[in-house]
C-alpha positions in Angstrom: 156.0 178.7 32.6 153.2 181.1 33.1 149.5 180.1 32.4 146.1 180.9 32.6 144.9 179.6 35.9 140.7 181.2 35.7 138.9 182.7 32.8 135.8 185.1 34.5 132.7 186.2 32.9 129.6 187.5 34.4 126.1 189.5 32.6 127.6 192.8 34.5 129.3 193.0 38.1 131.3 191.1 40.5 132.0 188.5 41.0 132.8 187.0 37.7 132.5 183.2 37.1 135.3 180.7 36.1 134.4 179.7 32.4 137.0 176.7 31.2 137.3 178.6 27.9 136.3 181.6 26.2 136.6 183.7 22.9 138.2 186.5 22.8 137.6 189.3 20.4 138.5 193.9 20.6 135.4 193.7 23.0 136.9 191.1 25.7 135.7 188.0 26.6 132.3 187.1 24.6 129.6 186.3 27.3 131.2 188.9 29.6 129.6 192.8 30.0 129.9 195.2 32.9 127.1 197.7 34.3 129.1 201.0 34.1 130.7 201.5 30.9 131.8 204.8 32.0 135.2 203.0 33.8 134.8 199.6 32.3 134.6 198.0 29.1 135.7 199.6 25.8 138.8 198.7 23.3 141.0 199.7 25.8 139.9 198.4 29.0 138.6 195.2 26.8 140.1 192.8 29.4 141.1 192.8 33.1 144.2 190.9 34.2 145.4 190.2 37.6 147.8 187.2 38.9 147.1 184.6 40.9 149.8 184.6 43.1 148.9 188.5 44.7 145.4 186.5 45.0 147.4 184.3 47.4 149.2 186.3 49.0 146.0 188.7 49.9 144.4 185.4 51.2 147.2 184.9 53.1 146.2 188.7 54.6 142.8 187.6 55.4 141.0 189.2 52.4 138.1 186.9 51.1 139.4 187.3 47.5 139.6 184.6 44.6 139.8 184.6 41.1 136.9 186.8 39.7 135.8 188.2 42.7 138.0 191.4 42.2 136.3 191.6 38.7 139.3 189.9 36.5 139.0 188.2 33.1 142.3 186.5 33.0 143.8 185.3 36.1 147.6 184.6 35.6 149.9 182.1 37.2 153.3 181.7 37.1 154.1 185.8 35.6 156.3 188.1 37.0 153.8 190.5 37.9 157.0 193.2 38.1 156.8 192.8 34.0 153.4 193.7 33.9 152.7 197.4 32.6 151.3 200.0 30.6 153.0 199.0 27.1 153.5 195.8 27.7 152.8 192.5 25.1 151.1 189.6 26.8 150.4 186.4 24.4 147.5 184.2 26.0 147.5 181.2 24.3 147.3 182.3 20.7 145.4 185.6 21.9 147.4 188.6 21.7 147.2 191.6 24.1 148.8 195.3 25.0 148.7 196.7 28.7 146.8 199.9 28.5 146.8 201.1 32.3 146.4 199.9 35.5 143.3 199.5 37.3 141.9 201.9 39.6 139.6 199.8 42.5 136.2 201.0 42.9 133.9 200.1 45.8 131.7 196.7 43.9 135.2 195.1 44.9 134.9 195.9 48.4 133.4 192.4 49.7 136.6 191.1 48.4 138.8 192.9 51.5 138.8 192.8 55.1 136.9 196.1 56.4 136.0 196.4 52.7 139.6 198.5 52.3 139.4 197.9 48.3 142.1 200.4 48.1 144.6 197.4 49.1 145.4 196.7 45.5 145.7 200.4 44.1 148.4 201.4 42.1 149.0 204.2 43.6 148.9 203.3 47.4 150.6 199.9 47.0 152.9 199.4 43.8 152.8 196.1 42.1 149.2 195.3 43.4 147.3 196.4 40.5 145.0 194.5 38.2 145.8 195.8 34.6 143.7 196.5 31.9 144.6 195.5 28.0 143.4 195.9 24.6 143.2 193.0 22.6 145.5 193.2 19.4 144.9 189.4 18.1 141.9 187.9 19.2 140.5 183.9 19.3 140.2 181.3 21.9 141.9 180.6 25.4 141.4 177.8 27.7 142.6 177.5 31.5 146.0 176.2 31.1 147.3 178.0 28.0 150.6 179.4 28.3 150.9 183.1 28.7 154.3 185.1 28.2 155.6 188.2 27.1 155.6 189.2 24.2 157.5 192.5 23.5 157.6 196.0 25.0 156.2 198.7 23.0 
């Protein structure tokens, strides 16, 4: 079973804090805001997903990453991250959400990778390693520990 393993908020910037729970609504988590709306923010880039487990496994690289550090809202354990893209469904909790795009990595993540090579979870240079953005198409509350699964492919 998949769940929610770190909810992050911050004013604006990385890294984002673990919050235990956190409403949800079309503009992301409330209490969360980002500096440059130009690439962040907005219905469709309302929240930032990534999984825990390629968290791990860039640890396991070296990379001083954790949860919120790489400016996620929703931190994911237990998803095939493979399942995860544009189009797809994602209920978290009783939230309800639609994978607009993948992330592209910008440099404010850069203190979050060895020799600051932020590029190390781009779509484009390494498949799979992506944080996603989503729209939110059913908002309300979700806790660390709610269940997350697909929901349907559009």
């Amino acid at each position: 079973m998949a769940t929610i393993s770190s909810l992050n908020i911050s004013p604006g910037g990385v890294p984002k804090r673990p919050v235990a729970e956190a409403e949800v609504t079309a503009s992301g988590l409330r209490g969360d805001d980002q500096y440059n709306k130009k690439h962040h923010g907005g219905p469709d880039r309302a929240l930032c997903l990534f999984s825990a487990e390629l968290v791990e496994a860039l640890r396991a690289e070296g990379h001083p990453i954790a949860p919120g550090t790489v400016g996620e809202n929703v931190t994911i354990t237990g998803l095939d991250w493979g399942r995860v893209s544009p189009g797809t469904r994602l209920r978290l909790g009783g939230v309800e959400v639609e994978v607009t795009s993948y992330t592209v990595p910008c440099r404010t993540i850069r203190r979050s990778f060895v020799g600051e090579r932020f590029s190390r979870i781009s779509q484009k240079s390494h498949p799979g390693w992506s944080r996603v953005y989503a729209r939110v198409l059913a908002g309300g509350t979700v806790r660390v520990g709610d269940e997350v699964a697909v929901a349907e492919r559009r």
